[in-house]
C-alpha positions in Angstrom: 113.1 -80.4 157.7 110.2 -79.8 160.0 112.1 -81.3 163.0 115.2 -79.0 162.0 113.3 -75.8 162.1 111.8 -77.0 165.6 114.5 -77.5 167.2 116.9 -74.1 165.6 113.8 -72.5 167.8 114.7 -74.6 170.5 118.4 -73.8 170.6 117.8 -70.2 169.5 116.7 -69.5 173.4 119.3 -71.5 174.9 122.5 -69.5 174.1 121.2 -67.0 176.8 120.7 -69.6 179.0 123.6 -71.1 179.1 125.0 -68.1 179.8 123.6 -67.6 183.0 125.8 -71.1 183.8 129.0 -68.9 183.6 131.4 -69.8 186.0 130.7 -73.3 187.1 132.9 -76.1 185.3 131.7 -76.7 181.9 132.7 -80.6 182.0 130.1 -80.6 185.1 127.4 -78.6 183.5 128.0 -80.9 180.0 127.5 -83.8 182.3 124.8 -82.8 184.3 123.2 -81.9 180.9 123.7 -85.3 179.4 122.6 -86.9 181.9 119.0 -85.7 182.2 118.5 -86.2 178.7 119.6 -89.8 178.8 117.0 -90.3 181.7 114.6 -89.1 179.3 115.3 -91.1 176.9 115.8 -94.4 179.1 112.4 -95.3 179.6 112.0 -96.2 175.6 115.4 -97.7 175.6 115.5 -101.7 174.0 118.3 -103.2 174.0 116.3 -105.5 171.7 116.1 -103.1 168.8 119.6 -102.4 168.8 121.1 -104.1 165.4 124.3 -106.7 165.9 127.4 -104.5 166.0 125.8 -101.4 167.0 125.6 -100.6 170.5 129.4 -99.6 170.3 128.8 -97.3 167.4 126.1 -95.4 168.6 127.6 -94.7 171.6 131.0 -93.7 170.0 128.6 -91.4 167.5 127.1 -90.2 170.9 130.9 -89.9 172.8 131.9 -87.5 169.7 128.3 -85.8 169.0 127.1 -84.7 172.0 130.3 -85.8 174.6 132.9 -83.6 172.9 130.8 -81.6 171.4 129.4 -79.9 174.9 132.5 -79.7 176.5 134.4 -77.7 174.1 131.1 -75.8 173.6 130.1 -75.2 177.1 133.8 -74.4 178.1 133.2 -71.5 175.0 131.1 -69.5 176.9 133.7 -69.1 179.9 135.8 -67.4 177.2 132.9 -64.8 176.2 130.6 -64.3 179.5 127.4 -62.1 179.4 128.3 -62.3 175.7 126.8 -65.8 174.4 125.3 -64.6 171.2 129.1 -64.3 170.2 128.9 -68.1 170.6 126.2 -68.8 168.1 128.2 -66.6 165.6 131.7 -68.5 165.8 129.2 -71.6 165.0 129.0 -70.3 161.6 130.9 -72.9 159.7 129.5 -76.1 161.1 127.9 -76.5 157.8 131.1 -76.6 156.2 132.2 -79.3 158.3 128.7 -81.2 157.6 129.7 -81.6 153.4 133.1 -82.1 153.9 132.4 -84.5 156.2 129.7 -86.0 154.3 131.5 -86.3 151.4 134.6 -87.5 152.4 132.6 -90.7 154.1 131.0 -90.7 150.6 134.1 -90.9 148.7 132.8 -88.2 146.7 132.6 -84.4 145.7 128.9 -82.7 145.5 130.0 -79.1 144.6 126.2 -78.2 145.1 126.2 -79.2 148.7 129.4 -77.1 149.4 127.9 -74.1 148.1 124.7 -74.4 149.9 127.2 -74.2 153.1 129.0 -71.3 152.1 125.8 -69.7 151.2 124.8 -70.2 154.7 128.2 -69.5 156.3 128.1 -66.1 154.4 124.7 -65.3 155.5 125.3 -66.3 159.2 128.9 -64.2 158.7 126.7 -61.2 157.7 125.5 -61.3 161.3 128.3 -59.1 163.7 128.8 -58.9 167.2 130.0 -56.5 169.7 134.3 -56.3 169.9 135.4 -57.9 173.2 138.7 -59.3 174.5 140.3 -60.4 171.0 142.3 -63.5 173.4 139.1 -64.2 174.7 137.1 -64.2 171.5 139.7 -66.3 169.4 140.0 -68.9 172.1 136.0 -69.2 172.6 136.4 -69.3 168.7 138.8 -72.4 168.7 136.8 -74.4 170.7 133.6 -73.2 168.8 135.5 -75.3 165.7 136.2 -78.2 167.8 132.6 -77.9 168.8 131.2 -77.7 165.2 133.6 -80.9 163.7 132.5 -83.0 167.0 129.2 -82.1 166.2 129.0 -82.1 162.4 131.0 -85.3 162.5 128.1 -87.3 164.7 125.3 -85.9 162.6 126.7 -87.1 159.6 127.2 -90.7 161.2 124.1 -91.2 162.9 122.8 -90.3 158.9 124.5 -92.8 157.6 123.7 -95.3 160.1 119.9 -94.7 160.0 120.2 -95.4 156.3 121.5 -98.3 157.0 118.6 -99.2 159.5 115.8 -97.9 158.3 113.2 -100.1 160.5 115.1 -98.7 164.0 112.7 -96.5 165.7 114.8 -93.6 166.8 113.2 -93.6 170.4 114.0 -97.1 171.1 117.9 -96.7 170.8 118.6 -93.0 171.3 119.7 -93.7 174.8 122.9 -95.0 173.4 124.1 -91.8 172.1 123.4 -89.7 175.4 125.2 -92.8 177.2 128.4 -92.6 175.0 127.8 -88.4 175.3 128.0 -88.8 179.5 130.3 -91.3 179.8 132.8 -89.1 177.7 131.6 -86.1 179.7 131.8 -87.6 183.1 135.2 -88.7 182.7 136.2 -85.1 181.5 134.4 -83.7 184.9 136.7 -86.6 186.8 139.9 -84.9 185.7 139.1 -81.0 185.9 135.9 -80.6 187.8 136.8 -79.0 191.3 134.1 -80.5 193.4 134.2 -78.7 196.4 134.1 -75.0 195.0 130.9 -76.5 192.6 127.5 -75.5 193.7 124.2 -74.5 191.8 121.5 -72.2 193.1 118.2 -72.6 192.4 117.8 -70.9 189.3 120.6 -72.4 187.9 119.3 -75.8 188.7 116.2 -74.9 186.9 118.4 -73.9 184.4 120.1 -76.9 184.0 116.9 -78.9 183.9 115.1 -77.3 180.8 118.5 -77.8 179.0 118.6 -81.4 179.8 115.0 -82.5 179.3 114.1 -79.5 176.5 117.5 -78.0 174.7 119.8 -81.8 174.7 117.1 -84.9 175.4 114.2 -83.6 173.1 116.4 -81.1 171.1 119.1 -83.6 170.1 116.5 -86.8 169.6 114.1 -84.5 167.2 117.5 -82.9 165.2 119.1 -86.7 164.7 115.8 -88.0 163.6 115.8 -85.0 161.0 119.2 -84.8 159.7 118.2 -88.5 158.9 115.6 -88.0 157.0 116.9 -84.6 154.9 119.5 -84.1 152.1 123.0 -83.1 153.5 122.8 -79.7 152.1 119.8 -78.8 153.8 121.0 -80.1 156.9 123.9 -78.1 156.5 122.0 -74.9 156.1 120.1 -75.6 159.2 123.1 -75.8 161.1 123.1 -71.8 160.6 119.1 -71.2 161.1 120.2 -70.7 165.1 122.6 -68.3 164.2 120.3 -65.5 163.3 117.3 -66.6 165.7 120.2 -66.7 168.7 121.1 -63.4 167.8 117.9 -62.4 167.9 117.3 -63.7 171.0 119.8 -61.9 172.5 119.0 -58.9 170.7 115.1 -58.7 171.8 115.1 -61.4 175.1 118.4 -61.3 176.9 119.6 -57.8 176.3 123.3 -58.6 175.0 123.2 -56.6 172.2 122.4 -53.0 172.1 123.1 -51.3 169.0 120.4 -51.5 166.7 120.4 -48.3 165.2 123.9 -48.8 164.3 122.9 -51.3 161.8 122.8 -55.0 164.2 119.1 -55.4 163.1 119.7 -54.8 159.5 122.4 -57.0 159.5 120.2 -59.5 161.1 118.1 -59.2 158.6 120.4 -59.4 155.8 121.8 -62.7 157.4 118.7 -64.3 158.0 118.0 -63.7 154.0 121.0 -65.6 153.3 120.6 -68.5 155.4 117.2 -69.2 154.2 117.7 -68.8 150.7 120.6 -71.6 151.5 118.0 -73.7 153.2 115.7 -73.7 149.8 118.9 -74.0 147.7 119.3 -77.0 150.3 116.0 -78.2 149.0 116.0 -78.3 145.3 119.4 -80.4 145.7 118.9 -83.4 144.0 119.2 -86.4 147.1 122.1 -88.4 145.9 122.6 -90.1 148.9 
C-alpha cells in the first residue's frame, strides 16, 4: 500500500509535465520514455532469476502494460493540450477495469471489490474540469479507456504472476516488462513517427528524462511491486488516488485550472473523500486471492 501512495505522488506531478511534451509524436515520446526506464533497470537485470517459461510473458505483460498503455495515453494529451488535468479525470474508471479484470482471470465474482471501484470511480467523478472542445475531449476520452484496460490488464497479470513466484526479486527481472513496453513502442514510432520534423529542446529533454528515470523506471517498478503485494480492491482504489492529487497539481503548480471560487476546490475535496474512504473500504476486504 505504501508503494501505491508513493508513487500516486509521483504521477500526481507528471500530468503537467507531460503536457509540456505537446506536439511531438506520442509513439516517440512513449519510446523515448521506455527506454530510459529500461536502462535503469538493466543493470539488476538476471537472466538467471527469470523462471522457465517466463521471459515471454513478462515481456508480453510489459508490451500491453506499459507499451500500449503510453501510446494511447501519451497520444491523449494531443487531444486536450495546456489541459492535462482533463487526462487524469478520463482515468477515472481504471479501477473498474482492475476487478473485472481480476475476476474474470479468477473465474469468479467479489461484489465487494466492484464496489470499492465504483466507490472510487464516484469519488474521482466528483472531481470536474473545464468544458473544451467536446470532439477533442471524447476522443482524448477513448484513448484514456484503451489506456486504462492496457494498463489495468498488466497490473492484474504481473499480480498473478508474482503469486506464482514469490522468491523472484522484482529488481532482478523488471527489465523484461520495460523491454516488451519499448519494443511495442518502438515499432509504433517506426510507422507514424515523422523523423525529420521531430526535435526536442532542452527543457523538454529534461523533461523527458525525469519521466523516464522518476515517473516510468522507478514509478512503474515500485507500483508492480505494490499491486503484488495488496488486495485487488485496494489496488483498484489506488488507481484513482492520482486523480485528485493531479488535479490538484494542476490547480496549485501548473495553473490549468482557475475557478476555485466556483466550487473546483470543494469538489476536490469532496472527491478526494470518496477515493480514500474507497482505499480503507479497499482495506478491510477480506484477501481472497
Amino acid at each position: 500500500m505504501y508503494y501505491l501512495a508513493i508513487v500516486s505522488l509521483i504521477w500526481a506531478f507528471s500530468f503537467g509535465s507531460i503536457g509540456m511534451l505537446a506536439g511531438i509524436d506520442s509513439t516517440f515520446v512513449a519510446m523515448l520514455r521506455l527506454a530510459i526506464a529500461g536502462l535503469v533497470f538493466l543493470p539488476f537485470f538476471r537472466l538467471s532469476k527469470v523462471p522457465a517459461g517466463s521471459h515471454l510473458k513478462l515481456m508480453g505483460c510489459g508490451a500491453v502494460q506499459f507499451g500500449v498503455m503510453y501510446i494511447c495515453y501519451i497520444m491523449a494529451f494531443q487531444f486536450v493540450p495546456e489541459q492535462s488535468h482533463l487526462v487524469a479525470l478520463f482515468s477515472i474508471t481504471t479501477p473498474l477495469y482492475i476487478v473485472l479484470i481480476h475476476d474474470l482471470r479468477q473465474g469468479r465474482f467479489h461484489r465487494k471489490y466492484l464496489y470499492t471501484a465504483l466507490l472510487a470511480v464516484a469519488g474521482a467523478a466528483v472531481i470536474k474540469a473545464k468544458p473544451g472542445s467536446m470532439d477533442s475531449l471524447w476522443v482524448a476520452f477513448a484513448l484514456m479507456q484503451l489506456a486504462g484496460l492496457a494498463f489495468g490488464f498488466g497490473q492484474v497479470w504481473y499480480r498473478d504472476w508474482k503469486q506464482e513466484h514469490p522468491d523472484v526479486q522484482d529488481h532482478t527481472i523488471f527489465a523484461l516488462l520495460y523491454a516488451g513496453g519499448f519494443l511495442t513502442a518502438a515499432l509504433a514510432s517506426s510507422l507514424f513517427t515523422d523523423w525529420e520534423k521531430t526535435t526536442l529542446s532542452p527543457d523538454q529533454m529534461q523533461i523527458l528524462a525525469y519521466l523516464g528515470i522518476v515517473a516510468s523506471g522507478l514509478g512503474f517498478f515500485l507500483w508492480n511491486k505494490g499491486a503484488a503485494l495488496t488486495r485487488p480492491s485496494t489496488l483498484a482504489a489506488f488507481n484513482n488516488a492520482v486523480v485528485p492529487l493531479g488535479m490538484a497539481c494542476s490547480l496549485f503548480f501548473f495553473g490549468e485550472i482557475t475557478e476555485v471560487g466556483g466550487g473546483a476546490l470543494i469538489r476536490l475535496l469532496l472527491g478526494s473523500a470518496g477515493i480514500a474512504g474507497a482505499v480503507i473500504l479497499g482495506e478491510k476486504t477480506p484477501r481472497l486471492s
